[in-house]
N, CA, C and O atoms as a GROMACS GRO file, in nm:
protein
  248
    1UNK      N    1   0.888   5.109  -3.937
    1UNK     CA    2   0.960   4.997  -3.879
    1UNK      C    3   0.928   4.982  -3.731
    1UNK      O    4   0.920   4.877  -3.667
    2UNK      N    5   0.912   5.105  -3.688
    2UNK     CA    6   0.882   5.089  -3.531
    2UNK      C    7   0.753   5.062  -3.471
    2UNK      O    8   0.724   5.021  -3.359
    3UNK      N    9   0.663   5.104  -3.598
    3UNK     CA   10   0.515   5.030  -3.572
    3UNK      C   11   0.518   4.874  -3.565
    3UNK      O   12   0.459   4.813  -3.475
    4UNK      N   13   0.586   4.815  -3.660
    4UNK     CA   14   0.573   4.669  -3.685
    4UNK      C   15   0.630   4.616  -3.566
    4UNK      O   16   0.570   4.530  -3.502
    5UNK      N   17   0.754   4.664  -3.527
    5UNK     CA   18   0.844   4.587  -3.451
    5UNK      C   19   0.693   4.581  -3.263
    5UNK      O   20   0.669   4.484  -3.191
    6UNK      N   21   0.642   4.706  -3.256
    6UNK     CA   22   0.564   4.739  -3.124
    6UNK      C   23   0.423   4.637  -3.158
    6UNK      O   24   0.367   4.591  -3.059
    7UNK      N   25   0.358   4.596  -3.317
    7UNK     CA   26   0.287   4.508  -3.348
    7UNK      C   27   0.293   4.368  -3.328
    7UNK      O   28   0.197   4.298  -3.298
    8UNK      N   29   0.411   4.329  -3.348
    8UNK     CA   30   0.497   4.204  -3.296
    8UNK      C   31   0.514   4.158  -3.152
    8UNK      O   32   0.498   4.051  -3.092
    9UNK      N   33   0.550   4.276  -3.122
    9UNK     CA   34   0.560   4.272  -2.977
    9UNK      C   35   0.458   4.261  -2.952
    9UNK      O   36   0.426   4.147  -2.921
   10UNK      N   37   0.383   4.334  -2.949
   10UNK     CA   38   0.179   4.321  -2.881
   10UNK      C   39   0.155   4.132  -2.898
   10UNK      O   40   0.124   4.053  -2.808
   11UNK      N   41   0.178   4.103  -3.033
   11UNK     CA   42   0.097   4.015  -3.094
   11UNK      C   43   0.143   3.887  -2.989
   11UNK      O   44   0.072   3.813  -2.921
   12UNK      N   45   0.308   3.892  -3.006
   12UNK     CA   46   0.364   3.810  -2.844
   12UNK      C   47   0.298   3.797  -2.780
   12UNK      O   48   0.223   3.700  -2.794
   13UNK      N   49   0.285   3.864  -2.694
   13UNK     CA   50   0.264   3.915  -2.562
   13UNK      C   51   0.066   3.875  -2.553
   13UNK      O   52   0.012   3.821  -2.457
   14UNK      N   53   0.027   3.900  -2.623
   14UNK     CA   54  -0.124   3.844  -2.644
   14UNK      C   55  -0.096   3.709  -2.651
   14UNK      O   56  -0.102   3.652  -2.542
   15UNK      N   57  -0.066   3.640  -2.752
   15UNK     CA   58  -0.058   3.486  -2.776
   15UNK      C   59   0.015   3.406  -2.694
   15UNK      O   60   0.001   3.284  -2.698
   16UNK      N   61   0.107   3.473  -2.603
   16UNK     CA   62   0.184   3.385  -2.524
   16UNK      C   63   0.099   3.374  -2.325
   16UNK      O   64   0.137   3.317  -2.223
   17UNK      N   65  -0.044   3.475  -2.363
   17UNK     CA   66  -0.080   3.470  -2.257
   17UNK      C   67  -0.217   3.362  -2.245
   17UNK      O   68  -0.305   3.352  -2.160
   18UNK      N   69  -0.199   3.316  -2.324
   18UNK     CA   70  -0.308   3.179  -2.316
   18UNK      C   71  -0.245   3.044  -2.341
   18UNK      O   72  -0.175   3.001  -2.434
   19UNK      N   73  -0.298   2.982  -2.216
   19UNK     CA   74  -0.207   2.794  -2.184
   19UNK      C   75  -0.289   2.710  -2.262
   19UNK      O   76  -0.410   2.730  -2.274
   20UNK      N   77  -0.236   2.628  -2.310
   20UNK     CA   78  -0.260   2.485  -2.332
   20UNK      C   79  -0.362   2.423  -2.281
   20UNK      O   80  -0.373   2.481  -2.173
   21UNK      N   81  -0.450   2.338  -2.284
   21UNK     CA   82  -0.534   2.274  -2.160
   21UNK      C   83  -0.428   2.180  -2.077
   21UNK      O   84  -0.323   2.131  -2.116
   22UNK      N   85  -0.497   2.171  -1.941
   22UNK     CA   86  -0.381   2.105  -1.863
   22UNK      C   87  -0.394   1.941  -1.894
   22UNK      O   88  -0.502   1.887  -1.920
   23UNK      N   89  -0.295   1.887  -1.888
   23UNK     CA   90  -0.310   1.744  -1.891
   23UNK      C   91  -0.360   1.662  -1.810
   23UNK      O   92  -0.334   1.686  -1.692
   24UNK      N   93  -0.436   1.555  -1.836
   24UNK     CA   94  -0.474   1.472  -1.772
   24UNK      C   95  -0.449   1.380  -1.688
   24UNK      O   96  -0.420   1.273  -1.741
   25UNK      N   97  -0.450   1.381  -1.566
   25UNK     CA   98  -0.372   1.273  -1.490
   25UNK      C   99  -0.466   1.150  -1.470
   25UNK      O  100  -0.588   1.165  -1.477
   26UNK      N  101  -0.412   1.037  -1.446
   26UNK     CA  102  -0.504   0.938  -1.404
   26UNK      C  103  -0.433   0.866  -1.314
   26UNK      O  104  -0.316   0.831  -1.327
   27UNK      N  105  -0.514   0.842  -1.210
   27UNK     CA  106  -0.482   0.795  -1.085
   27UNK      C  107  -0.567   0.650  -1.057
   27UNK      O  108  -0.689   0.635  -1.065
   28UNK      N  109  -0.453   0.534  -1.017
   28UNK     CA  110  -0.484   0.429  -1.034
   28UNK      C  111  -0.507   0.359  -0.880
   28UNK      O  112  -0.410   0.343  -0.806
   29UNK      N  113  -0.650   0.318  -0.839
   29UNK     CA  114  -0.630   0.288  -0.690
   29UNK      C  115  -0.616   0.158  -0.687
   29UNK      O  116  -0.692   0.090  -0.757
   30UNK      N  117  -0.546   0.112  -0.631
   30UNK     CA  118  -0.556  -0.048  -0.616
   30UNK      C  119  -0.567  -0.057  -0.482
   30UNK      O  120  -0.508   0.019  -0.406
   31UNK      N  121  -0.651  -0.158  -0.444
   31UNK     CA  122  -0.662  -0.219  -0.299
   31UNK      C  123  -0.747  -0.355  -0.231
   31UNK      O  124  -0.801  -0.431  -0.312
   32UNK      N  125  -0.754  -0.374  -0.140
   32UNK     CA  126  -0.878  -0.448  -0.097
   32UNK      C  127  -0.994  -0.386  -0.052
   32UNK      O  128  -1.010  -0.274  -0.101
   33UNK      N  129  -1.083  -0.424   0.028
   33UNK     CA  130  -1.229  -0.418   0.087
   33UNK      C  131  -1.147  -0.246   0.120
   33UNK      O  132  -1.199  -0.174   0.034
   34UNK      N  133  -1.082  -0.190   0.174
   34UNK     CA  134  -1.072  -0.123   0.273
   34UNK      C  135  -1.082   0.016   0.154
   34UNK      O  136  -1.134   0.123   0.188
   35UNK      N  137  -1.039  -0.001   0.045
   35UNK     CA  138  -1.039   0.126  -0.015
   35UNK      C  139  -1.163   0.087  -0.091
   35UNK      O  140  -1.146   0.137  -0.202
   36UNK      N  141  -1.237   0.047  -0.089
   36UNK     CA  142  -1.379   0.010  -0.195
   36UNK      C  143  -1.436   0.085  -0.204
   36UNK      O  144  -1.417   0.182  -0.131
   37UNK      N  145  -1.538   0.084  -0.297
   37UNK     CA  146  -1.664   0.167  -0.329
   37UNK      C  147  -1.822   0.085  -0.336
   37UNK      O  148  -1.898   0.035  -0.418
   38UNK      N  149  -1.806   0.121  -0.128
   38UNK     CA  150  -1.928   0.023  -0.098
   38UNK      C  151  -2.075   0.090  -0.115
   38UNK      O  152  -2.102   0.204  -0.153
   39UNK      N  153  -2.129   0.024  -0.090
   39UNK     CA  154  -2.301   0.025  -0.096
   39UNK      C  155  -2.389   0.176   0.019
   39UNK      O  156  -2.449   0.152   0.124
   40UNK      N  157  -2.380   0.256  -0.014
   40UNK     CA  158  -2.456   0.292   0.130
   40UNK      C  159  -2.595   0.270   0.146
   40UNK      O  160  -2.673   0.343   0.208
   41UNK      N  161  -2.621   0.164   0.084
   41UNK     CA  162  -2.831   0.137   0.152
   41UNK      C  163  -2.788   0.023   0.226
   41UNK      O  164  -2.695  -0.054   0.206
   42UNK      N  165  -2.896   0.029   0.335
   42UNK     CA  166  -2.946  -0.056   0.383
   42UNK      C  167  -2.885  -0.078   0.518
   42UNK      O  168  -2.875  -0.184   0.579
   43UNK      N  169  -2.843   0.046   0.554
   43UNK     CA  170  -2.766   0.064   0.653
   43UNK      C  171  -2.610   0.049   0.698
   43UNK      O  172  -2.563   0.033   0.810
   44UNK      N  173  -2.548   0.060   0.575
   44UNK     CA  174  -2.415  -0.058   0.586
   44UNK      C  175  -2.274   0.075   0.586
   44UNK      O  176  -2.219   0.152   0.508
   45UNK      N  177  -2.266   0.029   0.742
   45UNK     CA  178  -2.160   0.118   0.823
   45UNK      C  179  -2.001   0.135   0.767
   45UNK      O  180  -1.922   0.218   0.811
   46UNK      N  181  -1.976   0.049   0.672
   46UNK     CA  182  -1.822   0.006   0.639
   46UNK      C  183  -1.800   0.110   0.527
   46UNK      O  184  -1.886   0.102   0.438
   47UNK      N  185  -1.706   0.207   0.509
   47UNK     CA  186  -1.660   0.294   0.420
   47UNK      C  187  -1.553   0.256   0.387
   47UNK      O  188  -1.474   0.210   0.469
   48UNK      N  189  -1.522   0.266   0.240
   48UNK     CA  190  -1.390   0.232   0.215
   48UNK      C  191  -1.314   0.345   0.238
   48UNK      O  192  -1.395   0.438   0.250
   49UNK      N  193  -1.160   0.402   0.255
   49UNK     CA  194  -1.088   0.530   0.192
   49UNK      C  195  -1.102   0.558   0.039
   49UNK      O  196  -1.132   0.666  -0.010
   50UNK      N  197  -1.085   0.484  -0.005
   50UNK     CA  198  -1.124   0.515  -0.170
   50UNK      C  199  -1.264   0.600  -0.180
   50UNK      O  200  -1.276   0.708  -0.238
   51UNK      N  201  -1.360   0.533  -0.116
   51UNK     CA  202  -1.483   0.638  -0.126
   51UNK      C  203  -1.476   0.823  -0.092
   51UNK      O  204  -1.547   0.918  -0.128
   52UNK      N  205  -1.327   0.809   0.014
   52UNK     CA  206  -1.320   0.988   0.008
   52UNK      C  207  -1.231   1.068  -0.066
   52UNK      O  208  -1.196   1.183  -0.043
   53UNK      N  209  -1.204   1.007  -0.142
   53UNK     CA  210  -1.096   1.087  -0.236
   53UNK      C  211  -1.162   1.166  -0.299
   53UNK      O  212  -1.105   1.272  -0.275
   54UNK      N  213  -1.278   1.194  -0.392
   54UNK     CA  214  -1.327   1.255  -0.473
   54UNK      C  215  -1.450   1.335  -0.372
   54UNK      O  216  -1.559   1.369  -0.417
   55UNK      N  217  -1.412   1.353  -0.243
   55UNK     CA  218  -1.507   1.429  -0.165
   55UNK      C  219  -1.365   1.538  -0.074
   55UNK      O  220  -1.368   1.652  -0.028
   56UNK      N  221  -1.263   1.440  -0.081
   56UNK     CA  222  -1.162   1.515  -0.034
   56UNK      C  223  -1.104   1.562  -0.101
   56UNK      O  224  -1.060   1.667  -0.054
   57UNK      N  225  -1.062   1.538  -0.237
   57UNK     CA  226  -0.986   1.632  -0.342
   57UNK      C  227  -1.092   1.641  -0.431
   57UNK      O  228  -1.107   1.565  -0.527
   58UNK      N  229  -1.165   1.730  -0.402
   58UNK     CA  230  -1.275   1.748  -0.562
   58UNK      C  231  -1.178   1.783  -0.684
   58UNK      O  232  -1.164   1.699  -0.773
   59UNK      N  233  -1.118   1.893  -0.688
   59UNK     CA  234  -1.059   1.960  -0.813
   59UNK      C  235  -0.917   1.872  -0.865
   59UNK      O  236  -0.813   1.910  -0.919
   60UNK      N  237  -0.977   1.713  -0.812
   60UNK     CA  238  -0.871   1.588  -0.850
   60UNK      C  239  -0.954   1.500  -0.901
   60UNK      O  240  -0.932   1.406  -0.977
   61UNK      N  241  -1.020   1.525  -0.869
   61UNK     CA  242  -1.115   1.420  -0.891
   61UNK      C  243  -1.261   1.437  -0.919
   61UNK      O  244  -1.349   1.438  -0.834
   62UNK      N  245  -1.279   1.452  -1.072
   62UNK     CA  246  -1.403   1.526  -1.129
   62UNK      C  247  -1.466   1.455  -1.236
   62UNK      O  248  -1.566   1.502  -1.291
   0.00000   0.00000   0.00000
């Protein structure tokens, strides 16, 4: 009886130590010119903020 009950227990304790995959978030940008995802050829100086999100939060944005 005391084997099973310490088998149980193990078997817990194993299976309860692996997660779920994490969920997916999705993040919705809305904006004008200013958050865009402009052109960089041809010399063109104007960055949106939207263009640094996925340079500023990599492990958000993958």
């Amino acid at each position: 009886m005391k084997h099973k009950l310490i088998l149980l227990l193990g078997l817990f304790f194993l299976f309860s130590a692996f997660q779920a995959d994490k969920p997916v978030i999705t993040i919705f940008m809305i904006g004008d010119s200013t958050m865009a995802d402009k052109s960089l050829t041809g010399g063109n100086p104007e960055r949106g903020w939207g263009m640094y999100c996925p340079v500023s939060f990599p492990k958000i944005f993958r």
